[in-house]
C-alpha positions, 0 to 999 in steps of 0.5 A: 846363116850366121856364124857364133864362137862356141866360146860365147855359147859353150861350156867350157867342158863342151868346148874343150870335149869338141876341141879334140875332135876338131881343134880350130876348124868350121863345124855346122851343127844342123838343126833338130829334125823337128825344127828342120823347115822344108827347102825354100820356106824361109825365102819363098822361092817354093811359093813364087815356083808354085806360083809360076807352075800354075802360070806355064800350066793355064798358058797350056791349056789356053793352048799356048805351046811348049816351045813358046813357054819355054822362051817365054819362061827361059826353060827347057822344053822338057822341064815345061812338060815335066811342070805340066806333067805334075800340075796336071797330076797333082789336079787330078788328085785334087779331084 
């Protein structure tokens, strides 16, 4: 995110109206709900997550075991199982 003086976009009646309420102090304006996008569309990491899930989820069912995987993926053996939990949900629903 990238910072911008309000004094380069605001009117000086808004800013002026803004100043009374904070005078001198960092504000974030968040965006409309309707431009909002979803955590991790900008960067990717969801895609690269999804994409590591499906991995850690075919080495299971080749029967690879958890206590590999999580060394393998450097996680907990409890967040392979939830992984697996929710890929195998998630392809049920599919079904």
């Amino acid at each position: 995110m990238n910072y911008v003086k309000a004094e380069d976009i605001l009117p000086d009646d808004l800013l002026k109206m803004i100043q009374q309420y904070t005078d001198g102090v960092y504000i974030y304006i968040p965006r409309k709900n309707e431009e909002r996008k979803a955590w991790g569309e900008n960067s990717g990491i969801r895609k690269s997550l999804k994409f590591r899930n499906r991995l850690i989820y075919k080495d299971y069912i080749k029967g690879k075991k958890v206590k590999v995987l999580s060394q393998k993926y450097y996680l907990s053996e409890q967040s392979i199982w939830r992984i697996i939990n929710n890929e195998k949900n998630s392809l049920e629903n599919k079904a």
